[in-house]
C-alpha positions as a Markdown table, in Angstrom:
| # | Residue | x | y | z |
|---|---|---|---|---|
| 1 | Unk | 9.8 | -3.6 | -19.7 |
| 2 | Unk | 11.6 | -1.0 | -20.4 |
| 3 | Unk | 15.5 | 0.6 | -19.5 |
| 4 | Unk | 13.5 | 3.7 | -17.9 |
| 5 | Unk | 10.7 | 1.6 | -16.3 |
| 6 | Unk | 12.5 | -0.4 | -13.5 |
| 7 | Unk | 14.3 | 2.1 | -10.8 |
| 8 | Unk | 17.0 | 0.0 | -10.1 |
| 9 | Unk | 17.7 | -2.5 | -13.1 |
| 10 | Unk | 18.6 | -2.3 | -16.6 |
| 11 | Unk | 17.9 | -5.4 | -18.2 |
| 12 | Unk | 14.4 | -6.3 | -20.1 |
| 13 | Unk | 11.3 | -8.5 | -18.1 |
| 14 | Unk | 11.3 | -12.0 | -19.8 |
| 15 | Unk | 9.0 | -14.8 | -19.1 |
| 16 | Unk | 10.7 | -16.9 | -16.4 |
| 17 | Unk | 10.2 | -19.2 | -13.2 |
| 18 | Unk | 11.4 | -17.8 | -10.1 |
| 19 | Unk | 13.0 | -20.4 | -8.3 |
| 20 | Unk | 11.9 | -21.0 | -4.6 |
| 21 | Unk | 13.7 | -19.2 | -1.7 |
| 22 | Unk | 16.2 | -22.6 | 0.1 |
| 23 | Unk | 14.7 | -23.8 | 3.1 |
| 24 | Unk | 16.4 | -22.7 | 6.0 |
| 25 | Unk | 16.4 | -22.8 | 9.8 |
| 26 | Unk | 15.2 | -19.3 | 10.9 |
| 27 | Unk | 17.9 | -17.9 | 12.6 |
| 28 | Unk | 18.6 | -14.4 | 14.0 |
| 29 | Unk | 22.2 | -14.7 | 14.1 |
| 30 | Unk | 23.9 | -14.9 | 10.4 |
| 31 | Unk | 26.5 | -12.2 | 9.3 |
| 32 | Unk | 26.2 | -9.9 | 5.9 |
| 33 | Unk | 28.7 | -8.0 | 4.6 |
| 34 | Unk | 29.3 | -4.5 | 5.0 |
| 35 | Unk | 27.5 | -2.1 | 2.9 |
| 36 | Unk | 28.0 | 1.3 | 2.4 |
| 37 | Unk | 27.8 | 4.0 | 5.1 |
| 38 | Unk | 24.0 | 5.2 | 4.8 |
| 39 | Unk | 24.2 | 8.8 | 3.4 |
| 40 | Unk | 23.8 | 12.5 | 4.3 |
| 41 | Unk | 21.0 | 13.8 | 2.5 |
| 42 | Unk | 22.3 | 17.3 | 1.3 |
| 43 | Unk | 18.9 | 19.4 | 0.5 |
| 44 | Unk | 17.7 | 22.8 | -0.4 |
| 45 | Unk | 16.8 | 23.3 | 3.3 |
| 46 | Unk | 19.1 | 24.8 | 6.1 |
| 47 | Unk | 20.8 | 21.4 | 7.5 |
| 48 | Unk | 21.5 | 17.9 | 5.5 |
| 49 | Unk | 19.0 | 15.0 | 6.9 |
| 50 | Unk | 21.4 | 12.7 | 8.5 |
| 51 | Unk | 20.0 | 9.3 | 8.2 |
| 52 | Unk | 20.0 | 5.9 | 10.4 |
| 53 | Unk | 20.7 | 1.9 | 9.7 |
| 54 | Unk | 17.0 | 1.7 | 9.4 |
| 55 | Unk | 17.1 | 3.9 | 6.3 |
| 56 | Unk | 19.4 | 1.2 | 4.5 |
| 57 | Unk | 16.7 | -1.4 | 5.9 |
| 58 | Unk | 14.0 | 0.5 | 4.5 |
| 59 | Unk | 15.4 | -0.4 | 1.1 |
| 60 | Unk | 16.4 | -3.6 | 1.3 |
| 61 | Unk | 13.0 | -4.7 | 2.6 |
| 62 | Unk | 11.7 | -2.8 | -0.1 |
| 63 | Unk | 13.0 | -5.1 | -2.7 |
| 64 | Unk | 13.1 | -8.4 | -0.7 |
| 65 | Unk | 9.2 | -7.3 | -0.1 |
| 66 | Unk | 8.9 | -6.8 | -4.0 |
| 67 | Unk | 10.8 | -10.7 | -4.9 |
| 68 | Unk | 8.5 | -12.2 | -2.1 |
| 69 | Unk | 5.5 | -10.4 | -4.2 |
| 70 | Unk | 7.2 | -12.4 | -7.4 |
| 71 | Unk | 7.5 | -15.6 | -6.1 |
| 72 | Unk | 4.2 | -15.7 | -4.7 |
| 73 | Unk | 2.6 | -14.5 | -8.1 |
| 74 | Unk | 4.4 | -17.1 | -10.3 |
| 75 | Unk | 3.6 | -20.1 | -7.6 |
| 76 | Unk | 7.0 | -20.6 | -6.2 |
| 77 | Unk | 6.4 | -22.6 | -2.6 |
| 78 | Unk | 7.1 | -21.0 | 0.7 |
| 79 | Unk | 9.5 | -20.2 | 2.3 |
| 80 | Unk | 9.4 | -17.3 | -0.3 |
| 81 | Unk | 12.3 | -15.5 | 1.5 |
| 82 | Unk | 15.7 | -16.1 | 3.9 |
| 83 | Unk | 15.0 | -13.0 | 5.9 |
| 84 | Unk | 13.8 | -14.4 | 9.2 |
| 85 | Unk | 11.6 | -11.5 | 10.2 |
| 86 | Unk | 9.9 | -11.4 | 6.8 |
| 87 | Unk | 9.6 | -15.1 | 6.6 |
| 88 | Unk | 7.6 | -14.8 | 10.0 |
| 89 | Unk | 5.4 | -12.1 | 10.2 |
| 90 | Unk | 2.7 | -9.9 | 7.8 |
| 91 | Unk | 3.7 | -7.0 | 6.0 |
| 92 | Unk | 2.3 | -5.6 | 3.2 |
| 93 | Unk | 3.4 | -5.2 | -0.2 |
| 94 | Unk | 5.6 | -2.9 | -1.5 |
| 95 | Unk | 3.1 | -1.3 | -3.7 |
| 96 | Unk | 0.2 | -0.7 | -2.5 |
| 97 | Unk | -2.4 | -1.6 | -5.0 |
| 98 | Unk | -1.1 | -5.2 | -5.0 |
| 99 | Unk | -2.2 | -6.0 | -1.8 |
| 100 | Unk | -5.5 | -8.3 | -1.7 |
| 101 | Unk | -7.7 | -5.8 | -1.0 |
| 102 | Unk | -6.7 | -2.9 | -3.2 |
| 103 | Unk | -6.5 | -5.3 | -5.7 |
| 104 | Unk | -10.3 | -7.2 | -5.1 |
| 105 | Unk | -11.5 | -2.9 | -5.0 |
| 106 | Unk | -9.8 | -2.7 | -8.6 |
| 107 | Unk | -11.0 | -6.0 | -10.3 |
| 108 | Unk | -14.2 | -6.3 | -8.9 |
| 109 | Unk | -15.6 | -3.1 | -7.2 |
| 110 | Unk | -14.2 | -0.4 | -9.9 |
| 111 | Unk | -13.9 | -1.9 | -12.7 |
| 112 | Unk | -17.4 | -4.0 | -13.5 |
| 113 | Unk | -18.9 | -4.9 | -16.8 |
| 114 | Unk | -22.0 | -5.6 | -15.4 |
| 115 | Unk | -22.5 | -2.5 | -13.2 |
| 116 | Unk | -22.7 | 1.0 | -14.5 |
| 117 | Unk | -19.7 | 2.9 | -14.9 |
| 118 | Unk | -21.1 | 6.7 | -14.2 |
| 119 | Unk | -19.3 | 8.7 | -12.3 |
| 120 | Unk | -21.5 | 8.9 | -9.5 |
| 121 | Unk | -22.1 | 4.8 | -9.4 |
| 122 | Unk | -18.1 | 4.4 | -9.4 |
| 123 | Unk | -17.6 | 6.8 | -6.6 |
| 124 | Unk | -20.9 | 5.5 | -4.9 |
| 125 | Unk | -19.0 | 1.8 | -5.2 |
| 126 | Unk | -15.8 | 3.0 | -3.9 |
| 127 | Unk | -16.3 | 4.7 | -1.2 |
| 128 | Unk | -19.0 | 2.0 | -0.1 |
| 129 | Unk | -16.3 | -0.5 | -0.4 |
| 130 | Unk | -13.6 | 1.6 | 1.7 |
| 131 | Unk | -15.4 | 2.4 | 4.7 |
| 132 | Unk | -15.6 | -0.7 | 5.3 |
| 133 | Unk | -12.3 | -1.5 | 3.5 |
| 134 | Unk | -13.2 | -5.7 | 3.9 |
| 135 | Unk | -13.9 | -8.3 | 1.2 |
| 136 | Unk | -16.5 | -10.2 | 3.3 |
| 137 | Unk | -18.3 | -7.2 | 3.6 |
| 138 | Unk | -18.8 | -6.3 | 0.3 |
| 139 | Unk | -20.0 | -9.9 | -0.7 |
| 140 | Unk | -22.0 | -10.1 | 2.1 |
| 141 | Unk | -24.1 | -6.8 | 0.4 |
| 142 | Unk | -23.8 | -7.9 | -3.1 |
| 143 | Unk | -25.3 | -11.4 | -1.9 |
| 144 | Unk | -28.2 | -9.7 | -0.1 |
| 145 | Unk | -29.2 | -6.9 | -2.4 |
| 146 | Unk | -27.6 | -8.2 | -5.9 |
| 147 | Unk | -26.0 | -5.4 | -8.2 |
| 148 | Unk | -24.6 | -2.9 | -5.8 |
| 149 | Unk | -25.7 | 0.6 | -7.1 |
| 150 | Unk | -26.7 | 4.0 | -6.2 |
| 151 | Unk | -29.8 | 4.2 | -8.5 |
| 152 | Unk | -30.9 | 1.2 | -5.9 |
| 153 | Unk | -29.7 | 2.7 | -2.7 |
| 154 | Unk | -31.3 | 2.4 | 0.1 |
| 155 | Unk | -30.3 | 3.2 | 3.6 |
| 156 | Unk | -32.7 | 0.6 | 5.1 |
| 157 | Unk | -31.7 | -2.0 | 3.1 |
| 158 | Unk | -28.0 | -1.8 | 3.8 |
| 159 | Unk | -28.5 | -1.4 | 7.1 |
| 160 | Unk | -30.7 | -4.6 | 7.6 |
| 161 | Unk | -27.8 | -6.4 | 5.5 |
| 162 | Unk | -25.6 | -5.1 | 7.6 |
| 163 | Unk | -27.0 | -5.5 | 11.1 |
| 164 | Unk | -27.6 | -8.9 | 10.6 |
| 165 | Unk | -24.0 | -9.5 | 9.6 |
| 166 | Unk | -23.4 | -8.6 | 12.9 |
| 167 | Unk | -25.9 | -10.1 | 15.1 |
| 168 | Unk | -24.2 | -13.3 | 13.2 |
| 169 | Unk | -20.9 | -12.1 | 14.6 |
| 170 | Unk | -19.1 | -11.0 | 11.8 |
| 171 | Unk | -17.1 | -8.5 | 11.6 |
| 172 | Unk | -17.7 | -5.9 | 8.8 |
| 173 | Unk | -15.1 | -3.5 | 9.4 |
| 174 | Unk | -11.3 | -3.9 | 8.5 |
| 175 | Unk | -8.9 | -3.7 | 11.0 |
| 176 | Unk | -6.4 | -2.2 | 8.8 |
| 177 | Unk | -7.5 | 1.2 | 10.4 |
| 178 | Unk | -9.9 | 2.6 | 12.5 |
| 179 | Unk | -13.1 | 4.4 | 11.6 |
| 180 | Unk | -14.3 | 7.0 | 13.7 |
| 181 | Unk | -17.7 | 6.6 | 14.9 |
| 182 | Unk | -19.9 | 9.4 | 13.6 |
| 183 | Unk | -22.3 | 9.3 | 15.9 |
| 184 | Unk | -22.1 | 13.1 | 16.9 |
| 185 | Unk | -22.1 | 14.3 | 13.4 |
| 186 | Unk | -25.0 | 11.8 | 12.1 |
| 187 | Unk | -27.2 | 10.5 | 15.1 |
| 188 | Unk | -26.7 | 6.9 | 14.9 |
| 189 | Unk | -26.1 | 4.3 | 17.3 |
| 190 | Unk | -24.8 | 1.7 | 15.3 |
| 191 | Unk | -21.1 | 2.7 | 13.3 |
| 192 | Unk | -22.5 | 1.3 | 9.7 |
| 193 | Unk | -25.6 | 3.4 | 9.9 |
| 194 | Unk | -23.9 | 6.8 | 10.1 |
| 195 | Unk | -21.0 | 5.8 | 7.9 |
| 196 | Unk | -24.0 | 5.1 | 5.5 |
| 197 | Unk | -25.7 | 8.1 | 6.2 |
| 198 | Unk | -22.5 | 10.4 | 5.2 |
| 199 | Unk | -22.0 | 8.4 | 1.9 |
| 200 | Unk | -25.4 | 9.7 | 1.1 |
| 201 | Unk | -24.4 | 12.9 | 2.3 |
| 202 | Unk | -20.9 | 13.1 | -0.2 |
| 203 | Unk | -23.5 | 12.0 | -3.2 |
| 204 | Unk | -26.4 | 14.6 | -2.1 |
| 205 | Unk | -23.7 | 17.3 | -2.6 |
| 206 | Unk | -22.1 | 15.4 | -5.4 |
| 207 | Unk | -19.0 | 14.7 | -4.4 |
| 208 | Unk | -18.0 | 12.7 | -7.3 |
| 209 | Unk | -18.5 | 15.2 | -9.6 |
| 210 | Unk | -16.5 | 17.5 | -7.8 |
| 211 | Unk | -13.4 | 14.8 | -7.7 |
| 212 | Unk | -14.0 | 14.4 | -11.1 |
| 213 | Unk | -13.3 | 17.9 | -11.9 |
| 214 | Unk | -10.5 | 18.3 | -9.7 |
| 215 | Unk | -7.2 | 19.4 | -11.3 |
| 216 | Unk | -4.9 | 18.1 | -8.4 |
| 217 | Unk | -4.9 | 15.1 | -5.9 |
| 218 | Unk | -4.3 | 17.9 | -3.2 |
| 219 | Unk | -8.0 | 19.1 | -4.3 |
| 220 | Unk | -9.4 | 15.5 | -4.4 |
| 221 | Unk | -8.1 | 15.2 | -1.0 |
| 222 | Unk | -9.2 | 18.4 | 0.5 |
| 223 | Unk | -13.1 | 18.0 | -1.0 |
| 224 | Unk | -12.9 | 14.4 | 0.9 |
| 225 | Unk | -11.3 | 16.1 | 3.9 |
| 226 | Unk | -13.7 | 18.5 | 4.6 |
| 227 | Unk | -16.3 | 15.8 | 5.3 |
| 228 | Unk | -17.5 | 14.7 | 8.8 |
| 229 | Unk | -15.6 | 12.1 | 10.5 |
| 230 | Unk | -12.7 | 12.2 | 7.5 |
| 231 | Unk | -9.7 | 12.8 | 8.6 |
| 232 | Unk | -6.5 | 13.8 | 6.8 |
| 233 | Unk | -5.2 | 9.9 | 6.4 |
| 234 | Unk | -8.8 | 8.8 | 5.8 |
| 235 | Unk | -8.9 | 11.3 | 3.0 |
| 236 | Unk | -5.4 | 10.4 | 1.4 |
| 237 | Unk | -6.7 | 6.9 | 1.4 |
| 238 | Unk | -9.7 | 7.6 | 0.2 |
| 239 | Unk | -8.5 | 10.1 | -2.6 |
| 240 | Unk | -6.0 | 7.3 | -4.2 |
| 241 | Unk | -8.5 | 4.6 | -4.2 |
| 242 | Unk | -10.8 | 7.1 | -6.3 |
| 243 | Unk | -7.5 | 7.3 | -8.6 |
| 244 | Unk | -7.6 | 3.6 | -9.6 |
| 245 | Unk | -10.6 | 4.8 | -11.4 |
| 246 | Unk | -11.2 | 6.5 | -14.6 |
| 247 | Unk | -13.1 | 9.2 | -12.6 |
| 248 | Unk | -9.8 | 11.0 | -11.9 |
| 249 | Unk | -6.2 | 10.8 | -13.1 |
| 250 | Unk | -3.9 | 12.1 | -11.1 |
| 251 | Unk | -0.2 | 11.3 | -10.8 |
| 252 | Unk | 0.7 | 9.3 | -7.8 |
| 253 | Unk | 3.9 | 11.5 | -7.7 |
| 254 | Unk | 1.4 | 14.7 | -7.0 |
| 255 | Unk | 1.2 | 15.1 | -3.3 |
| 256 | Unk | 1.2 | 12.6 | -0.5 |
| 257 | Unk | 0.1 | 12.6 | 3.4 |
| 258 | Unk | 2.2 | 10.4 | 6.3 |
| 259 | Unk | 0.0 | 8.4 | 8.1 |
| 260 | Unk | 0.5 | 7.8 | 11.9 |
| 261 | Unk | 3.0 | 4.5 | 11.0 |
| 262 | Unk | 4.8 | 6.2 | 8.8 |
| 263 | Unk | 5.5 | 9.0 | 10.8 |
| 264 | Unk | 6.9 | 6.3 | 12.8 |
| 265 | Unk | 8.9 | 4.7 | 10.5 |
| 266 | Unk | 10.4 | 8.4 | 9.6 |
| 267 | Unk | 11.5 | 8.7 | 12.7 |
| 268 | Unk | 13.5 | 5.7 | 12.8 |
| 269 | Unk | 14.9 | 6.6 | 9.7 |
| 270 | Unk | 16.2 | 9.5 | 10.0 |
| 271 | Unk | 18.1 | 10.7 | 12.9 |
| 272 | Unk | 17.6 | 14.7 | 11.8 |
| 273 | Unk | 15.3 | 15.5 | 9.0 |
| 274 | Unk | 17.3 | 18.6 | 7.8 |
| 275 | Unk | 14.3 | 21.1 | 7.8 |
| 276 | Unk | 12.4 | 18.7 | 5.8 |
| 277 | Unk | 9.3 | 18.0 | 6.6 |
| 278 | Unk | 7.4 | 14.6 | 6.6 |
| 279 | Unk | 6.0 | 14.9 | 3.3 |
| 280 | Unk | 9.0 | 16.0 | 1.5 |
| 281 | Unk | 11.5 | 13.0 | 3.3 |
| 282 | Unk | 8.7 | 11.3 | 1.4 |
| 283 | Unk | 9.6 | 12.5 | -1.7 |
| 284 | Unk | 12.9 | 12.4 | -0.8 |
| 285 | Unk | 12.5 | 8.9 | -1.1 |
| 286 | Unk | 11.0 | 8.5 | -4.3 |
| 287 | Unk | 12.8 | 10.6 | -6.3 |
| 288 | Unk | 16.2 | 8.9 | -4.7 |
| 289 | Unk | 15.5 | 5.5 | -5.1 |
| 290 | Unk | 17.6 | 4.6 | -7.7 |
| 291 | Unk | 20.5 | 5.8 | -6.3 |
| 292 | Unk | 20.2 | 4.3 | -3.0 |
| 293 | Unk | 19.4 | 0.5 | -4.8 |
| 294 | Unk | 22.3 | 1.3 | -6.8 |
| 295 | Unk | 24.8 | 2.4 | -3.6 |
| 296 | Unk | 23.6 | -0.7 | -1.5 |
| 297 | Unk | 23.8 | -2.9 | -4.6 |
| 298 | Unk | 20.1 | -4.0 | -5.0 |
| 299 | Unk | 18.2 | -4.8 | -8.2 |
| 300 | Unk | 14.6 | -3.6 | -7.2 |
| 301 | Unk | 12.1 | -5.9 | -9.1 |
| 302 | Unk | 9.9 | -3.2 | -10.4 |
| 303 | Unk | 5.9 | -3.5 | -10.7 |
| 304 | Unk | 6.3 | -4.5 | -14.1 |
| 305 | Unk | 8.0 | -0.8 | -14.9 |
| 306 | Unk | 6.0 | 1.2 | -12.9 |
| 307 | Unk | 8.6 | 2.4 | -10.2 |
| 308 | Unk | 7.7 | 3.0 | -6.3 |
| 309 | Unk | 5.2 | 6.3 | -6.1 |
| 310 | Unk | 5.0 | 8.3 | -2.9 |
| 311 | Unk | 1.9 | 6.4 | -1.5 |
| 312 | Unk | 4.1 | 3.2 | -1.8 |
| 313 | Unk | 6.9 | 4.9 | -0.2 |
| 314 | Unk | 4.7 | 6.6 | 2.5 |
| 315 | Unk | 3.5 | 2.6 | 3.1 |
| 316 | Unk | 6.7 | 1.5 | 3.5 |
| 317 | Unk | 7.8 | 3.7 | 6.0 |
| 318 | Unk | 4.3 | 1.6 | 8.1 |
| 319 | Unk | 6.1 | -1.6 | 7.4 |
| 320 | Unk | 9.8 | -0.6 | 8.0 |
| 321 | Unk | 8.5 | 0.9 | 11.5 |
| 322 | Unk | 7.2 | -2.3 | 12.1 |
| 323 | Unk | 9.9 | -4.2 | 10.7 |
| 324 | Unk | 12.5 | -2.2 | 12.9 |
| 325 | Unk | 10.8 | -3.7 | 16.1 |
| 326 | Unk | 12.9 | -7.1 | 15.4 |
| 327 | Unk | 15.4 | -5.9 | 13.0 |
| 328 | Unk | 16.3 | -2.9 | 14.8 |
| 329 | Unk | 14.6 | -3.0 | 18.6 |
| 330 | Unk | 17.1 | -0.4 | 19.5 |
| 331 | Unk | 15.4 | 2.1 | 17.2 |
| 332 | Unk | 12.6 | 4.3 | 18.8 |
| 333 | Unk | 9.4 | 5.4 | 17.2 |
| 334 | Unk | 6.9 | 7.7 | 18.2 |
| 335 | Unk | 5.0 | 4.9 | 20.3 |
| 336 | Unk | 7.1 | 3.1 | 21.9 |
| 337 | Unk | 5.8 | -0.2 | 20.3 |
| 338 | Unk | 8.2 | -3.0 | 20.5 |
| 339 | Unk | 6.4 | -6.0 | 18.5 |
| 340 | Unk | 4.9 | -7.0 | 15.4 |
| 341 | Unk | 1.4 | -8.4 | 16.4 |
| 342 | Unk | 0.5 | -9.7 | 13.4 |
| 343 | Unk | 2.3 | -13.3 | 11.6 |
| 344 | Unk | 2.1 | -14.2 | 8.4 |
| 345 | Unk | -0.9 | -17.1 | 7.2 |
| 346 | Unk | -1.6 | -17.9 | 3.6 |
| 347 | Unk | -4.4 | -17.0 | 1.7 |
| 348 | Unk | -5.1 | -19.6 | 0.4 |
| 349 | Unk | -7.1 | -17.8 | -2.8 |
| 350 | Unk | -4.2 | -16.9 | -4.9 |
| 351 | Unk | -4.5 | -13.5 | -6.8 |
| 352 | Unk | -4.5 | -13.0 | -10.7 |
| 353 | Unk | -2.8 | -9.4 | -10.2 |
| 354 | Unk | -4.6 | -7.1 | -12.5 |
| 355 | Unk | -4.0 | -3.1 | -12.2 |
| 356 | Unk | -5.7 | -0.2 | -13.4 |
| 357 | Unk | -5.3 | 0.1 | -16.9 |
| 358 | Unk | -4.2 | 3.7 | -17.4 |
| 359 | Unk | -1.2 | 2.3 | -15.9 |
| 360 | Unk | -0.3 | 0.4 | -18.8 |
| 361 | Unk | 1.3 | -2.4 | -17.7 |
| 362 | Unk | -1.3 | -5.3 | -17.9 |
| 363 | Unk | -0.6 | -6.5 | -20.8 |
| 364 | Unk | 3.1 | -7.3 | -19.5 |
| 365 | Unk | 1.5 | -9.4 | -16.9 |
| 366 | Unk | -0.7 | -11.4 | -19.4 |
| 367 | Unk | 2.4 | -11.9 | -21.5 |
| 368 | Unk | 4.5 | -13.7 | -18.9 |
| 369 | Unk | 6.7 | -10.7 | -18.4 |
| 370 | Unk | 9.0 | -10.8 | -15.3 |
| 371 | Unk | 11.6 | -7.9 | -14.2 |
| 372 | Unk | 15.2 | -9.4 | -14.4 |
| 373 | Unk | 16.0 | -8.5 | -10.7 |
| 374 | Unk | 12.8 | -10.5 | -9.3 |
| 375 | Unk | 14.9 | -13.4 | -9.8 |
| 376 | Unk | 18.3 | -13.1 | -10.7 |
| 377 | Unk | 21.0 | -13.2 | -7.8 |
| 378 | Unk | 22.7 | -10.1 | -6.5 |
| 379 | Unk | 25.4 | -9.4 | -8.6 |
| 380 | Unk | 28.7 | -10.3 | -7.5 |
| 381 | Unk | 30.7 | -8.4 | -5.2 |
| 382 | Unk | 27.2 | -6.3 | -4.2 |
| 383 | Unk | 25.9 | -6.5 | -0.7 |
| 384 | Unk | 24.1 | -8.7 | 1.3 |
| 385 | Unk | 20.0 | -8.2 | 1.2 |
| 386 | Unk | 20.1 | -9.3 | 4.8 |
| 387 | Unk | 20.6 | -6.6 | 7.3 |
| 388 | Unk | 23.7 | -7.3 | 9.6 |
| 389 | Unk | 21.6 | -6.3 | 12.9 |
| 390 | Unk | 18.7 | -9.4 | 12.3 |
């Protein structure tokens, strides 16, 4: 670790044990001490953003997310948390490429010794894995066909794989988000078959050469946009995913696009946006972090140095919006949604976390290395984690 690396703390990583969160009754009632009054944004545009008490929530679930992420990692025993509405239901990490399947695409779809590591058959691999964006699926394939590659493609052996699959009644698509059909643009009845067919269409016109040569993430995202069935948050996805590989190295701080949740999540946020638009209350948030842990008293637990980028922030603005249905039901989104559907259930494969290595931080995590504020209590006279309206 270093004193530049963790937004909010100071103090070097050191091996350690986190201890387990108490066990406690989940309650909705307890009191938390006043924090500061969340801030007018003062920016270059015509009006300040004026912010809402979901901004200061959208903080300090950010780094109650980020010590649940610890605790889990090092084996502490649930409950990992005293929030009560993190304690219940499923959010996702803080940062994004922790979460199990970013981090199975890494480990064991990008970065292969066995498979070849050109940069069509990483592409090939990568966008396989994400249309489909599910484990099962992926293993299902690889334990039909063997090594997954695009010298070997072929469109009726996938299909077969992946027809039967279903006929057994599994699902082979995530639920994370939807994929659009294709049917009109392709021909096909069956989803998987046209989604097959335009991955051989973005390698026929070799796409992953052309990401590969692309100077900016903007560019990555707009050679992925302009295919059929892609649409602007497909593409964002789809473009950072390609940037866990060597294929492309693009700062994460380049350019970002709001999905629909965190649209949501902006709105609940922010009670005027200033002139800003959605992109740049992104940014906002990145580049401000440390000063808002630091006003509301909060040690973010870094991952391992590498401080929150804008696709982390743009996340968390999905999981605050959810959040904000219990925490905050008096805060209104853009749909009108009122619960969290999903609660939270063990995995019960833990996760060696492993992330790509241009990041540099891997070796911290083989050495035991833990940020300071994963584990140490809030210092004294700071603010309550807990937000006074759960």
């Amino acid at each position: 670790m270093t004193k530049t690396g963790t937004p909010c703390g100071r103090k070097r990583g050191r091996p350690a044990k986190i201890p387990a969160a108490t066990s406690r009754t989940l309650e909705f009632d307890y009191s938390a001490a006043a924090a500061p009054a969340a801030p007018m944004i003062i920016s270059s545009h015509l009006a300040p953003a004026k912010t809402t008490a979901v901004y200061d929530s959208y903080w300090r679930f950010a780094a109650e997310r980020q010590r649940i992420f610890y605790r889990r990692a090092l084996g502490s025993p649930w409950p990992w948390t005293d929030n009560p509405v993190m304690a219940v239901f499923k959010f996702t990490n803080a940062y994004r490429a922790s979460d199990r399947v970013s981090q199975y695409l890494i480990r064991h779809v990008i970065y292969r010794e066995d498979l070849p590591t050109s940069i069509d058959e990483v592409v090939f691999r990568i966008l396989l894995f994400k249309l489909f964006n599910k484990i099962e699926t992926w293993e299902k394939l690889e334990g039909a066909l063997g090594s997954v590659t695009f010298a070997d493609y072929r469109f009726e052996h996938y299909d077969a794989v992946l027809t039967r699959a279903m006929v057994e009644g599994h699902r082979i698509y995530s639920a994370a988000y939807i994929m659009p059909p294709g049917s009109s643009a392709f021909g096909h009845k069956a989803k998987h078959q046209n989604h097959l067919k335009l991955l051989e269409m973005m390698m026929a016109q070799s796409l992953p050469q052309k990401l590969a040569s692309a100077h900016t993430m903007q560019r990555g995202f707009e050679l992925l946009r302009a295919y059929p069935t892609i649409g602007d948050f497909l593409a964002y996805q789809f473009v950072t995913d390609v940037n866990y590989s060597e294929v492309t190295n693009f700062s994460e701080m380049d350019f970002v696009i709001p999905g629909p949740g965190a649209r949501d999540g902006l709105r609940k946020c922010f009670a005027d946006t200033g002139g800003l638009s959605d992109a740049e209350l992104i940014r906002l948030m990145a580049d401000r972090q440390e000063q808002e842990c630091a006003r509301l008293g909060l040690e973010f637990p870094s991952l391992w140095g590498r401080p929150l980028q804008l696709i982390d922030c743009q996340n968390l603005f999905c999981e605050v919006d959810k959040y904000a249905r219990v925490a905050h039901p008096e805060a209104a989104g853009l749909t009108g949604r009122t619960r969290i559907k999903q609660k939270f259930a063990a995995q019960a494969q833990p996760i060696e976390f492993w992330y790509p290595p241009k990041w540099g931080i891997n070796d911290r995590i083989a050495a035991g290395a833990v940020p300071n504020e994963a584990f140490e209590p809030t210092r004294p006279g700071a603010a309550n984690t807990q937000d006074e309206s759960v």
